[in-house]
Backbone bond lengths (Angstrom), bond angles and torsions (degrees), N, CA, C in turn:
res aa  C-N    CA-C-N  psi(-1)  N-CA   C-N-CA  omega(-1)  CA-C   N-CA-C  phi
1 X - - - 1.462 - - 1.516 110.34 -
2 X 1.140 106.29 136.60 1.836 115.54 160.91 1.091 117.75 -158.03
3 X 1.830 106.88 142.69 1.433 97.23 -138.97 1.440 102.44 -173.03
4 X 1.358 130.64 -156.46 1.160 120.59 118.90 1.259 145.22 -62.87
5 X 1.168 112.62 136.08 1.513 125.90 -178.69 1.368 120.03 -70.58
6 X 1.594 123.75 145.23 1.826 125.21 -177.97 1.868 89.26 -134.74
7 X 0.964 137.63 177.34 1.343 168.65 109.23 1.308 114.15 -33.27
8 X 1.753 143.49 106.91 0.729 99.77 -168.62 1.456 76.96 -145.22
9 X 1.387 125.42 144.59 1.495 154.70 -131.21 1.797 110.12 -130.51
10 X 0.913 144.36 86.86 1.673 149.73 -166.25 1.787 101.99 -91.63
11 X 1.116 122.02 128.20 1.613 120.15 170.68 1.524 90.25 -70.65
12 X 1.291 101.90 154.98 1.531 121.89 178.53 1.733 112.64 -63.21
13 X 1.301 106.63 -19.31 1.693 90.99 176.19 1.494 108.93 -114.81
14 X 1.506 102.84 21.12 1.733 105.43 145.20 1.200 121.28 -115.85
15 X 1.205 124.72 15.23 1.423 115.72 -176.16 1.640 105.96 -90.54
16 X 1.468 126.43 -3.14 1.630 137.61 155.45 1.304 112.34 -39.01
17 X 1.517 116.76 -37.21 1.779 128.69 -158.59 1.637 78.04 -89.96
18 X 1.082 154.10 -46.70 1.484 150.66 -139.20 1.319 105.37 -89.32
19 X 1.254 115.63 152.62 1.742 122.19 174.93 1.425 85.13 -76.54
20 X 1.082 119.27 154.93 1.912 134.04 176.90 1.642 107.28 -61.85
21 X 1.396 119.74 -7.31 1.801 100.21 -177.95 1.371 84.17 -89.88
22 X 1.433 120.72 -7.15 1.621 109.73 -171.31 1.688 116.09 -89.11
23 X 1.002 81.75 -1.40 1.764 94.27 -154.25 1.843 111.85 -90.77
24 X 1.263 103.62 22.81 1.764 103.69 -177.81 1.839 108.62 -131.96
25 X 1.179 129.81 167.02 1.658 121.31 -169.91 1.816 102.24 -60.75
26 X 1.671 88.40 161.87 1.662 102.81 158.99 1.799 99.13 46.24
27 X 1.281 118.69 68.76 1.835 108.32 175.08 1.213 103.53 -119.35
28 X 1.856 101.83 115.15 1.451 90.75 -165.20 1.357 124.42 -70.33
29 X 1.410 127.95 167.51 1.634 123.73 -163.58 1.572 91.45 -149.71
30 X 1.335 93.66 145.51 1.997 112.45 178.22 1.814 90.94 -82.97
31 X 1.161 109.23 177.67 1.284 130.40 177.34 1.762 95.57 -157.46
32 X 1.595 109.22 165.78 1.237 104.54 157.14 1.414 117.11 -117.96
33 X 1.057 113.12 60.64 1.633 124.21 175.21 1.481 109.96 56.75
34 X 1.605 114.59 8.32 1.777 105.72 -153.85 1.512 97.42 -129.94
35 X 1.823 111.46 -46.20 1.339 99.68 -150.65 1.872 110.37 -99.94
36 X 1.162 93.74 153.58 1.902 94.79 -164.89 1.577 102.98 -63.32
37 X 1.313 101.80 170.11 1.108 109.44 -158.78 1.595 109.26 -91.73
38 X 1.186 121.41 5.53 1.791 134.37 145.62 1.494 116.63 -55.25
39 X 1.368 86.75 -53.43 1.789 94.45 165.39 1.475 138.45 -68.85
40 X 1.049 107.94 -19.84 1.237 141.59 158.21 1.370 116.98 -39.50
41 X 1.590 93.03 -84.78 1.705 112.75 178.52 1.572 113.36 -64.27
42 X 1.643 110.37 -21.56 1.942 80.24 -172.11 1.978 74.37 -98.73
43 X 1.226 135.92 37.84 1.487 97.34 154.80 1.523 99.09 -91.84
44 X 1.487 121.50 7.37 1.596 100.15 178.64 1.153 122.39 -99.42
45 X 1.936 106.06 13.77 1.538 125.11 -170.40 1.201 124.16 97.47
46 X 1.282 113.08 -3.85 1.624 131.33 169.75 1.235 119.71 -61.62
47 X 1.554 138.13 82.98 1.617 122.64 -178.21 1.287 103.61 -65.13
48 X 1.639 116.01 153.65 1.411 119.73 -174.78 1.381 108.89 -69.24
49 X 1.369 130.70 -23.43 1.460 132.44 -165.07 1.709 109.97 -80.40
50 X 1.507 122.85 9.85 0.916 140.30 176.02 1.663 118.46 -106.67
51 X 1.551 102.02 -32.05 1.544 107.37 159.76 1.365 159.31 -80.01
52 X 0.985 126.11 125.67 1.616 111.13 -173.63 1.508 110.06 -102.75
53 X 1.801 134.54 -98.96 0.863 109.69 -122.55 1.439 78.70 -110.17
54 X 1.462 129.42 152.38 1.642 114.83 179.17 1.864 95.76 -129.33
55 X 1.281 106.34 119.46 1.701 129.87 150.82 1.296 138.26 -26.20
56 X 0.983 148.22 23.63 1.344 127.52 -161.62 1.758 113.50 -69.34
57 X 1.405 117.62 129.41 1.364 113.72 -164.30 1.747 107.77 16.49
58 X 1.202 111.54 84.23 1.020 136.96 166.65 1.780 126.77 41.57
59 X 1.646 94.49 21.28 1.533 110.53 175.66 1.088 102.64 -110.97
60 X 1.154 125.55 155.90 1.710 139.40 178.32 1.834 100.70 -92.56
61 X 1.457 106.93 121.59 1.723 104.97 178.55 1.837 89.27 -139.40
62 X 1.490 98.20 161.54 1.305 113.70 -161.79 2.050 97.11 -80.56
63 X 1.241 95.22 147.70 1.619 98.40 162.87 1.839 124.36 -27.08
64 X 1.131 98.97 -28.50 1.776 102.88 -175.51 1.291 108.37 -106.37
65 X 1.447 113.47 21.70 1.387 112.65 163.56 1.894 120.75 -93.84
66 X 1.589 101.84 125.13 1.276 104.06 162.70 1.198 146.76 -42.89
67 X 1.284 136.13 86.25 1.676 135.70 -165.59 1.488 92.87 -56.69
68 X 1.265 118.16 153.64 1.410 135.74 175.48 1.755 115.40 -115.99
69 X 1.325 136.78 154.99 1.234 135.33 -159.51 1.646 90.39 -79.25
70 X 1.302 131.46 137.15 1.409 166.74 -174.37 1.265 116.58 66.38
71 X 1.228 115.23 21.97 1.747 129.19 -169.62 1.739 105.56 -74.71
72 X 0.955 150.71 132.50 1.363 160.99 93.25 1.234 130.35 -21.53
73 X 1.832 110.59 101.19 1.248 133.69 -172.59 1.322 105.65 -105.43
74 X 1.714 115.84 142.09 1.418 115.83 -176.39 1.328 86.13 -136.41
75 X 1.458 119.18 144.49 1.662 123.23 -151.68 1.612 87.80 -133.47
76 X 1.001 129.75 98.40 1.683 119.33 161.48 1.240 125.48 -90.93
77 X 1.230 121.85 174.99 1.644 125.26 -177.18 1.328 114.14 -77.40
78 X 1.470 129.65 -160.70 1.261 135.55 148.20 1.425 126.59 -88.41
79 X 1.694 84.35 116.47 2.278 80.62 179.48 1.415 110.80 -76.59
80 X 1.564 95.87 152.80 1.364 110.13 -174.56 1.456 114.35 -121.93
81 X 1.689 112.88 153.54 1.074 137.52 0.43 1.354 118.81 -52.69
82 X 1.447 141.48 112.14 1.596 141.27 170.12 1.787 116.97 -56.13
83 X 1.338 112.47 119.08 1.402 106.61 -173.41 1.225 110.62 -91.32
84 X 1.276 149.96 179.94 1.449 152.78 -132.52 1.727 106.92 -175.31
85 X 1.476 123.93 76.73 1.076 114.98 -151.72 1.877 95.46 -104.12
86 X 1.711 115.62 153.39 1.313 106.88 176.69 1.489 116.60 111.68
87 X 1.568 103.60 -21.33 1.790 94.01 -166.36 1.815 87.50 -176.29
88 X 1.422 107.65 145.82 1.240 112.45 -168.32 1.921 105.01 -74.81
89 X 1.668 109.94 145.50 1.587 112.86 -161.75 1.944 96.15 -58.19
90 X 1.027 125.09 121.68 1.354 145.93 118.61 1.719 143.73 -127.23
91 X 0.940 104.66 178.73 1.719 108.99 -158.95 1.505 113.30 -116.46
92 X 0.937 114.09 161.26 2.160 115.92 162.19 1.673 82.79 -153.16
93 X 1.055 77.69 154.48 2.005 105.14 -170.60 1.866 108.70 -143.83
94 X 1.269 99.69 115.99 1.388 107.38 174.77 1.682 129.17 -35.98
95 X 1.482 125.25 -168.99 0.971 102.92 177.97 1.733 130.76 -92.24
96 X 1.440 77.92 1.79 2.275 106.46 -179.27 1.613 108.78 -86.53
97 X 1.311 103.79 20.36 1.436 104.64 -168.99 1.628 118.76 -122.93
98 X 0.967 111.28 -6.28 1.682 129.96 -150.26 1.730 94.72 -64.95
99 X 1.242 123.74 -29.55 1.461 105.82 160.31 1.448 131.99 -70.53
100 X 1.460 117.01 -30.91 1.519 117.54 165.46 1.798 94.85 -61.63
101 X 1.279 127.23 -67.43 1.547 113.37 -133.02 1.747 84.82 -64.32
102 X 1.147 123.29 -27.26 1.880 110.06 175.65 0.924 98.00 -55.91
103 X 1.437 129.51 -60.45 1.729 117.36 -159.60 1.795 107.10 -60.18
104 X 0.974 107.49 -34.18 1.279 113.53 -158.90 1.745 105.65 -72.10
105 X 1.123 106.37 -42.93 1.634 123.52 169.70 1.439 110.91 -64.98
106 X 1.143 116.17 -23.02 1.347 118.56 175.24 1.891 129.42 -78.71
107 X 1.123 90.03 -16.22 1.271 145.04 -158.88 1.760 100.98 -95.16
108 X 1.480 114.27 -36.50 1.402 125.14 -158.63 1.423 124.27 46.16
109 X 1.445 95.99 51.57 2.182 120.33 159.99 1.473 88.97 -119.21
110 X 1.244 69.35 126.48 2.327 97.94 171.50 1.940 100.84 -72.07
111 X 0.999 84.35 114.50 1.711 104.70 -168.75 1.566 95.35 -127.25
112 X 1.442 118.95 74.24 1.634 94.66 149.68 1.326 125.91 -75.16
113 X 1.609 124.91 174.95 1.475 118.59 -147.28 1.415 92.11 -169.44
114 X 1.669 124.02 128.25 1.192 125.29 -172.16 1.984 96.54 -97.74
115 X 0.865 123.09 106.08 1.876 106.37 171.49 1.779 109.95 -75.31
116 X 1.139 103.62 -7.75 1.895 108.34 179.33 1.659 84.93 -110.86
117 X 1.954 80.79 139.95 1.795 99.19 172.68 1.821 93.48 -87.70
118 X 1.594 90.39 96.13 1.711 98.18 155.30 1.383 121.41 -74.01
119 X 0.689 138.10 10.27 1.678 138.23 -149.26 0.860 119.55 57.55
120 X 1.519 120.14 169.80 1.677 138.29 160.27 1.210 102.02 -57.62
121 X 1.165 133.73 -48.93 1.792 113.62 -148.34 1.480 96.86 -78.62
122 X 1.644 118.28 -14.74 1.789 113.40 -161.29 1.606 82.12 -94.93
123 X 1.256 128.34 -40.75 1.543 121.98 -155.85 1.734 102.25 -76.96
124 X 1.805 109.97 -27.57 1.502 102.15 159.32 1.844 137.33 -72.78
125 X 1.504 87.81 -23.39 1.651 99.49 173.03 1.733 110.95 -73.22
126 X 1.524 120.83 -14.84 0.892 104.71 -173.63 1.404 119.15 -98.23
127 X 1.259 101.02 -44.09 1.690 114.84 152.75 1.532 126.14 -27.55
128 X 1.468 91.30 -45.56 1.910 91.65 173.89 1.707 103.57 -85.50
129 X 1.347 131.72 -29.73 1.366 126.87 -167.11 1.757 91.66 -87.80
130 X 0.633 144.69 -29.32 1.692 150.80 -155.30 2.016 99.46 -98.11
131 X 1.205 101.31 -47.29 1.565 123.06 176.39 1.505 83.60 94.84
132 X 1.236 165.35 114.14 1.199 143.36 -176.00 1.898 92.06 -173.33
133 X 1.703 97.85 125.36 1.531 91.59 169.42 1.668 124.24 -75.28
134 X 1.104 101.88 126.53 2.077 112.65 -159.65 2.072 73.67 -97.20
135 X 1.826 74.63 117.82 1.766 95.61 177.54 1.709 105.65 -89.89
136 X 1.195 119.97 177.63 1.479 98.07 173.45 1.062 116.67 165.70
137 X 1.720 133.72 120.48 1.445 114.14 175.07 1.223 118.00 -75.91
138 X 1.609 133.22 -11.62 1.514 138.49 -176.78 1.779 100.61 -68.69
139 X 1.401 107.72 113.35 1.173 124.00 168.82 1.782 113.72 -60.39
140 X 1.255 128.58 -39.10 1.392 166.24 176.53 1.577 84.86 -54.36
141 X 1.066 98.82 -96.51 1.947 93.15 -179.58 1.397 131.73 -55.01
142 X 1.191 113.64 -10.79 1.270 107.73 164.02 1.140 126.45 -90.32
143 X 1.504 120.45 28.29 1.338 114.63 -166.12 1.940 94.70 -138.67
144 X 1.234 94.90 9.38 1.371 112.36 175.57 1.652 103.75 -58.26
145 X 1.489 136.54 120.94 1.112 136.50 -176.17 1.504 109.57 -67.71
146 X 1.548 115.19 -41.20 2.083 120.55 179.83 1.284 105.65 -64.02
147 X 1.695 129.63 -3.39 1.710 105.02 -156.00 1.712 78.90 -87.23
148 X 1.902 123.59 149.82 1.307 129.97 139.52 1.354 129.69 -22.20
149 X 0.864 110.99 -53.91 2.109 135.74 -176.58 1.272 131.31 -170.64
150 X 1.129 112.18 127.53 1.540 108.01 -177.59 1.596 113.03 -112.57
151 X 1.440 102.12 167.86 1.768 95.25 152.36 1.493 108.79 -173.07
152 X 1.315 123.93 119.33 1.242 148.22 -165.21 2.152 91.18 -57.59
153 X 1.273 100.68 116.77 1.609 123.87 139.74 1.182 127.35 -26.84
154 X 1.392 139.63 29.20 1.471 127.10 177.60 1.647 127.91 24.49
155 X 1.899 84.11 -88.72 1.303 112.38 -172.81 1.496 130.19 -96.82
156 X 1.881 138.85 168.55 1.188 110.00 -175.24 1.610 87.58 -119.50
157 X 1.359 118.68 24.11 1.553 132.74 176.96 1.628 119.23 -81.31
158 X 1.438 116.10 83.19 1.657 93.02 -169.82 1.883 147.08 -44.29
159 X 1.462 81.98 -9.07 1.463 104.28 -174.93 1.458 105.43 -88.28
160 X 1.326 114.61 -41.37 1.658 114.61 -179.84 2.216 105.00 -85.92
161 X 1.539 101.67 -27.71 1.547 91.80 156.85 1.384 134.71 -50.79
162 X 1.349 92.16 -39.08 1.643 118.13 -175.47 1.556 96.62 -69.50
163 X 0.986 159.58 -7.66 1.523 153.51 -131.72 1.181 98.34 -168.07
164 X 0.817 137.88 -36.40 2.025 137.78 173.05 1.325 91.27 -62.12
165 X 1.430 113.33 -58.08 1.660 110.82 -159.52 1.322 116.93 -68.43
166 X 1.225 137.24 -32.47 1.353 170.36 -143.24 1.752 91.01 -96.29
167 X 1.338 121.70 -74.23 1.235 135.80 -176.02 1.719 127.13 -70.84
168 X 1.677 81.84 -13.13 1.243 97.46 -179.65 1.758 112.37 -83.41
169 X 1.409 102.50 -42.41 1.529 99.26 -145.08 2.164 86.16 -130.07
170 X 1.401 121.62 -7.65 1.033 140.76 176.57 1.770 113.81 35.02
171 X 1.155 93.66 88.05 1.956 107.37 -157.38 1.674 82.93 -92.25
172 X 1.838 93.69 149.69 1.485 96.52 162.06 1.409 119.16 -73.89
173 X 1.827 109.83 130.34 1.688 91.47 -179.00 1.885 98.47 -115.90
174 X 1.685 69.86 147.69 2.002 105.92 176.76 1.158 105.73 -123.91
175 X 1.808 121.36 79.70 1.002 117.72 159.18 1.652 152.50 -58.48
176 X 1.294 129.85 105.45 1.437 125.44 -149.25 1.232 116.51 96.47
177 X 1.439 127.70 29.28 1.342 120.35 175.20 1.576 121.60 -137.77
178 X 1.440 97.98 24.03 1.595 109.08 174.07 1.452 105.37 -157.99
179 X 1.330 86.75 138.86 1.718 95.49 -177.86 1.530 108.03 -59.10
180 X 1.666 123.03 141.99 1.062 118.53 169.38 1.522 119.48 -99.27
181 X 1.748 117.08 33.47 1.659 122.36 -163.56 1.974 79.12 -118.64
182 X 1.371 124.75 -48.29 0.998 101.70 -156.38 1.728 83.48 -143.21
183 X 0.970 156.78 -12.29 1.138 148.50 150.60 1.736 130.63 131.85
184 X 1.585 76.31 -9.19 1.952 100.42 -169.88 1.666 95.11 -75.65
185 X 1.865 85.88 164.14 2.086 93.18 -171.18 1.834 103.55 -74.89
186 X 1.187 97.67 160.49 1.557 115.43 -176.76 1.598 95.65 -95.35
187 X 1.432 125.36 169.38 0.990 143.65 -148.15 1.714 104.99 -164.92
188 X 1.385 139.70 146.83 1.493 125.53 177.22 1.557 77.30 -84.44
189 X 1.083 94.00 179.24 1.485 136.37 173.14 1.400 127.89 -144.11
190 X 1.439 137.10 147.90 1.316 134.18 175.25 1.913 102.12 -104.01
191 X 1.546 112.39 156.34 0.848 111.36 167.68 1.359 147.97 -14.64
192 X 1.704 89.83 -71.89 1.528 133.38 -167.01 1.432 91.77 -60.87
193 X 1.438 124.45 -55.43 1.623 124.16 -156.59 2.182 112.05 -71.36
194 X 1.382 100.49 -21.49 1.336 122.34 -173.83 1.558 121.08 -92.35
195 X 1.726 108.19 -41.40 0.877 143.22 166.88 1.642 106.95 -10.98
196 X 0.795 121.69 -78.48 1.944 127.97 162.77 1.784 125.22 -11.56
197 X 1.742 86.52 -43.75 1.579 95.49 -170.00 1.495 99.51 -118.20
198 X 1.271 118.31 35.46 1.489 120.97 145.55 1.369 128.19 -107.81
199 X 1.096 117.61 143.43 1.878 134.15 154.31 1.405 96.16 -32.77
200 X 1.417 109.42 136.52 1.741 94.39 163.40 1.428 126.13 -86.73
201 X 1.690 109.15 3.65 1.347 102.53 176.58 2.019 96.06 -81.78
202 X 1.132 104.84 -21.36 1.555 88.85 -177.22 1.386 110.48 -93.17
203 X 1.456 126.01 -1.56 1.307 133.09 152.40 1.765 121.80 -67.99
204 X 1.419 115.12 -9.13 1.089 114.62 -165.68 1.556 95.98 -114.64
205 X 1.492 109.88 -40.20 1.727 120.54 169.38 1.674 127.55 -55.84
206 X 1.239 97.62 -61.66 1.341 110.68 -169.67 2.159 116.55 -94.84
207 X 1.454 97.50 142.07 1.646 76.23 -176.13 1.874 81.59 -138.66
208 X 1.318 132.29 38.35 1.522 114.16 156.37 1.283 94.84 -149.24
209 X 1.860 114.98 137.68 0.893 118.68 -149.45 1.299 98.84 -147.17
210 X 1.766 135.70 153.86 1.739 125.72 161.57 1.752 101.53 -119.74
211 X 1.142 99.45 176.54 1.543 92.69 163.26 1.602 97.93 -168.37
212 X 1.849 106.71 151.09 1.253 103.16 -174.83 1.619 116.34 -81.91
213 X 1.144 112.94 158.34 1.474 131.54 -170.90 1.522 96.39 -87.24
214 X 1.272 116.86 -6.43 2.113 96.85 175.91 1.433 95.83 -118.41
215 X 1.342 129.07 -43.18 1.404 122.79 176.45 1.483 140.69 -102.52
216 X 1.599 96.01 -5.91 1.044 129.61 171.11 1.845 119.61 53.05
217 X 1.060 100.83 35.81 1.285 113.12 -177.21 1.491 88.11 -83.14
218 X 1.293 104.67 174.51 1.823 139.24 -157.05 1.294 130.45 -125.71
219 X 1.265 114.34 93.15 1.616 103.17 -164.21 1.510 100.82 -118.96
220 X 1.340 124.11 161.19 1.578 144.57 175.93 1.233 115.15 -165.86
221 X 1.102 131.74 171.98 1.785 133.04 -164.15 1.146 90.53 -90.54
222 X 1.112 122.66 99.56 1.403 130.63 162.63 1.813 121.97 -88.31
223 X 1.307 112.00 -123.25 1.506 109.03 -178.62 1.469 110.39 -95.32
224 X 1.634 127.57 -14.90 1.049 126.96 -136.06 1.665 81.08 -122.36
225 X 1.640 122.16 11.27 1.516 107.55 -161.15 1.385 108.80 -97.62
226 X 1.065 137.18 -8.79 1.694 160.50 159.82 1.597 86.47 -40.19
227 X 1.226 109.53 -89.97 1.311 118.91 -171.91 1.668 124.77 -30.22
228 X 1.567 95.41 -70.89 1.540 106.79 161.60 1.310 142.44 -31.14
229 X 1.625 96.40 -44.94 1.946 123.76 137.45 1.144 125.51 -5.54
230 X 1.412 102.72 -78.85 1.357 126.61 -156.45 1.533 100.66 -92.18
231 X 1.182 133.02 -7.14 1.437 137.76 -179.40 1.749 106.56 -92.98
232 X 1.280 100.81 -27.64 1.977 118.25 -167.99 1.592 81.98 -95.89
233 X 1.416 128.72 -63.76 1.495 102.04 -162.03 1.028 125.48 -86.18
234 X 1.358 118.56 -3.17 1.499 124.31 165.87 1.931 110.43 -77.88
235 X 0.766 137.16 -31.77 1.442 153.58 160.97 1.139 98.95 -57.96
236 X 1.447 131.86 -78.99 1.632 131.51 175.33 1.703 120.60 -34.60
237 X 1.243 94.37 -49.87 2.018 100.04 -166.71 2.263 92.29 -73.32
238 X 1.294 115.94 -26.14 1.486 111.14 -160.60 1.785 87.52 -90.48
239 X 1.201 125.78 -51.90 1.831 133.93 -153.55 1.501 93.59 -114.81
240 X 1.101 161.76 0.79 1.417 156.63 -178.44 1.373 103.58 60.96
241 X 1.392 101.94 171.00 1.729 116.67 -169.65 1.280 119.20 159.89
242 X 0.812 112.05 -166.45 1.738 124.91 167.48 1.542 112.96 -116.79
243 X 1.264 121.10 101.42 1.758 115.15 176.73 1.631 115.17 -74.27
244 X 0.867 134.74 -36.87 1.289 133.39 -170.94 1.404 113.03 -79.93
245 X 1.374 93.43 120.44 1.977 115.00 -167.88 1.997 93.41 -71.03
């Protein structure tokens, strides 16, 4: 771009998306007299699904507003809790994600989750056909105009993923009530009916059991449920919920 020039102002937890000369107050920026001021901000690496309220000399104007030559833009983040208007809150999560969408399913938030790199253009068609916020550390895809909603991944820490998202977008949680292999609701189960597709040491161990209604896999507190624990009640006591599976 070259153009006229604006002032243009980054909240501190977008100035990460910016090359570092971009990354300090008031840096001035060309425009070409034409393109809105959405366009604007992600040429400095900013995806829009990261922004909220934007300034111009100290008025709030929508993304498709024209910056004008000596204008002063103030670019803020997204306030939180972020609401999700149009379609009831669910998610799809790329293929770099497959430990959040478990936690998250575990959790009972509808997290579909691609484990094959379909591409961007299929993971944006689905997001808009699904209505589903497409989570994501790819800056590149989130700037895809077809996806429904997006929201950029912070971290590559599952525990602080788990907690961005949570705090971010504040989903009702139902812990223990969706499979975390493929995403469908769990169901109890009795022994006798499951009985087939157990180990017999866990036929001889365990006697309460769920299983999902689309894949029908089999779950019970097995060895791994300590852990799982501490992932549900730490999530529960910070975001509310129901802990008891």
């Amino acid at each position: 771009m070259n153009g006229p020039g604006i002032q243009l102002t980054l909240a501190p937890e977008l100035r990460l998306f910016a090359p570092p000369s971009r990354r300090t107050d008031r840096v001035p920026t060309a425009t070409d007299g034409a393109s809105s001021i959405g366009h604007v901000v992600e040429s400095t690496g900013v995806p829009l699904t990261e922004v909220g309220r934007l300034l111009v000399d100290g008025r709030e104007v929508p993304v498709s507003y024209v910056p004008q030559a000596g204008q002063s833009v103030e670019v803020f983040g997204i306030s939180r809790p972020q609401h999700i208007t149009g379609a009831p809150l669910r998610f799809l999560l790329d293929v770099h994600l497959g430990t959040l969408a478990r936690r998250l399913r575990l959790l009972g938030v509808d997290a579909a989750y691609e484990n094959e790199d379909i591409g961007d253009p299929a993971l944006a068609t689905r997001s808009a056909a699904e209505q589903r916020v497409l989570l994501s550390r790819d800056r590149g895809l989130l700037r895809r105009r077809e996806i429904f909603a997006g929201a950029y991944v912070y971290s590559d820490n599952p525990d602080e993923q788990l907690r961005d998202v949570l705090s971010r977008f504040a989903p009702v949680l139902a812990p223990w009530t969706r499979c975390t292999a493929c995403n469908g609701p769990l169901q109890g189960a009795d022994k006798d009916s499951v009985g087939e597709r157990l180990e017999r040491g866990t036929h001889r161990s365990y006697d309460v059991f769920a299983q999902c209604t689309d894949c029908e896999r089999v779950y019970w507190r097995g060895a791994h449920h300590a852990r799982l624990e501490r992932i549900v009640s730490e999530a529960v006591a910070e975001f509310g919920g129901v802990a008891t599976p």
